[in-house]
N, C-alpha and C positions, 0 to 999 in steps of 0.2 A: 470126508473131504480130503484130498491128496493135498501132500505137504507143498508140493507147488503152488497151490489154491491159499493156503495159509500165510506163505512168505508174501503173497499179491498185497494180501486185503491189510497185513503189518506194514510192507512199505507203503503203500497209502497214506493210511493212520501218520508213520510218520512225515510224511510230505504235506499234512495238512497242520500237523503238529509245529510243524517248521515256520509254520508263516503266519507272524505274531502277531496279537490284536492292536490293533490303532488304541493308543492311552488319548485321554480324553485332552492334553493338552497337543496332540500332532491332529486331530481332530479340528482345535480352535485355529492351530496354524494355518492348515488348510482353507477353512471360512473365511479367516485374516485375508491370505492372500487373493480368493477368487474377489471378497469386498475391495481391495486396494486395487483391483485390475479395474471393475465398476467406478473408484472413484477418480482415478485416472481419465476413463471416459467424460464422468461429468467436469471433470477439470479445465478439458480441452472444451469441451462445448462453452464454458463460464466463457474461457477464454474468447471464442472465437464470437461471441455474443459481447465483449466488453470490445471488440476489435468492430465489430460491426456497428455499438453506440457510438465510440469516438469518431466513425468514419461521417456517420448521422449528424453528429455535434460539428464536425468541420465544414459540412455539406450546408449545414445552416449558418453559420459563420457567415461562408463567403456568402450565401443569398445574401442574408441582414449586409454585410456589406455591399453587395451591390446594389441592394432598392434603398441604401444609404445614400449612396452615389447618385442615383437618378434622381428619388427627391429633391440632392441638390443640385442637380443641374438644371432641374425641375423649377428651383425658386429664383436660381439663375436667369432664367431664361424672364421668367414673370416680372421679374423685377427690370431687367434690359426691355423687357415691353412695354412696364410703364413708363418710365425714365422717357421713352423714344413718345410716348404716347404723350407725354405731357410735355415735352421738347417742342413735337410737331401737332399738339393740338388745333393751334390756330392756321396751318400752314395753307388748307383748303380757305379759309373765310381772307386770308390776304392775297392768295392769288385771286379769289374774284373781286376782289375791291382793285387789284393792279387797275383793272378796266377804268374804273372811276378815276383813278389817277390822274392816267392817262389824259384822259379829255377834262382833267384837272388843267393841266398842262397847255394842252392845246388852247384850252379859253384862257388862260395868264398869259399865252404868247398872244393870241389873237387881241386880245383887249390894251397890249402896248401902242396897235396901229388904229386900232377902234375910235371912226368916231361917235358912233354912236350906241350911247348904251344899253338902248334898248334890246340892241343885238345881244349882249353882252348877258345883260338880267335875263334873257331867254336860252341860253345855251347854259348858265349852270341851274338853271331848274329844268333844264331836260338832265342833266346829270342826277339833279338831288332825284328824281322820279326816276332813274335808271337803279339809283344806289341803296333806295328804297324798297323799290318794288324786289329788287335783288335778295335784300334783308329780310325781305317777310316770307318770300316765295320759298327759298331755299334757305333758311334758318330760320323761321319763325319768330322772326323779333317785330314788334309790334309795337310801334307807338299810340301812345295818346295823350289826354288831357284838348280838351276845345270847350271855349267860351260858352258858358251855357250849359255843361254837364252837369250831373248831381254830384255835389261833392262827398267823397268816401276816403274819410281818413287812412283805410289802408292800403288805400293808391294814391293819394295825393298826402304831400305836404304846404299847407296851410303859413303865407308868411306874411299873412296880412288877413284881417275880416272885417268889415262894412255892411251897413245898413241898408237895405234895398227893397222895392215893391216886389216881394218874391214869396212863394209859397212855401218853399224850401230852402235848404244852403247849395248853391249852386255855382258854378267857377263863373268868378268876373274877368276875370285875367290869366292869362298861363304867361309867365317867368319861362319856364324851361320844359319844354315836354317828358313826359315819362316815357317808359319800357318796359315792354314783358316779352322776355323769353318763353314762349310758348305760353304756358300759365304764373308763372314765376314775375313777382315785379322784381329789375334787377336796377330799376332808379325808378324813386318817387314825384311824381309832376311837381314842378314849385308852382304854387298859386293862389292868386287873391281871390277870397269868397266872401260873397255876398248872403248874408242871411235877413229871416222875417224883420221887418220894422217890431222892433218891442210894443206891444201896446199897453 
């Protein structure tokens, strides 16, 4: 081997000799740092995920405050309905009675010149049959009680009873007629009843 060859293979040796072994704590340094770059990453992510709940939490906020709002403007509105509802409940059943009024009116002017009153007795029982038939047709209000019906305590009231040739308890007399709203009694007939003779 030429001394050429020899001085190669020595500076090698030293040039490998030169460059020192990692000790076991530049080693841990190492791991250290590449770990703290990794937690760094999950850092930012925590962060940008507690950035994205808060945005979530505010986004629901203002919802819940706005179907707060509507709700109430919701019972707002319900409540101005009823109010107006029970204001003007009656407002349809007075203007059709204006009609009856009316010719209320015209029979107390007419009956100042009247001499006779037969005219008189005939023009408001065309009213009372106008104001009537008005009441059943379009409100279902319904009178009764007549002479001779069977008496039923929970449609009449009873302010007198007498003894009579009768098979049953039956109306001798009507006081004042009853009413029903549709099915509903909203006054009770006053009336005297006739029942069986005792034997």
């Amino acid at each position: 081997m030429s001394e050429e060859t020899k001085d190669e293979e020595l500076n090698e040796n030293k040039t490998d000799d030169a460059q020192p072994e990692k000790t076991g704590a530049e080693s841990v340094s190492e791991e250290n740092a590449s770990e703290s770059g990794d937690s760094g990453a999950a850092e930012e992510s925590a962060e940008e995920k507690i950035a994205r709940l808060e945005k979530e939490i505010e986004d629901l906020k203002k919802e819940a405050l706005y179907k707060a709002a509507e709700n109430d403007n919701w019972r707002k509105r319900m409540m101005q309905q009823k109010e107006d509802a029970v204001a003007f409940a009656n407002e349809s059943l007075l203007s059709d009675l204006l009609d009856s009024l009316d010719n209320f009116d015209r029979t107390v002017e007419a009956a100042k010149d009247a001499s006779d009153v037969k005219t008189i007795a005939e023009g408001i029982t065309m009213i009372n049959k106008g104001l009537v038939s008005m009441l059943e047709n379009k409100y279902n209000l319904v009178g009764y009680g007549e002479v001779g019906d069977v008496f039923d305590p929970d449609i009449h009231e009873a302010i007198g009873m007498q003894e009579g040739d009768v098979k049953e308890e039956q109306l001798a007399a009507v006081y004042l007629k009853g009413y029903k709203l549709k099915n509903r009694v909203i006054r009770h007939a006053k009336v005297m009843v006739v029942k069986p003779k005792a034997e």
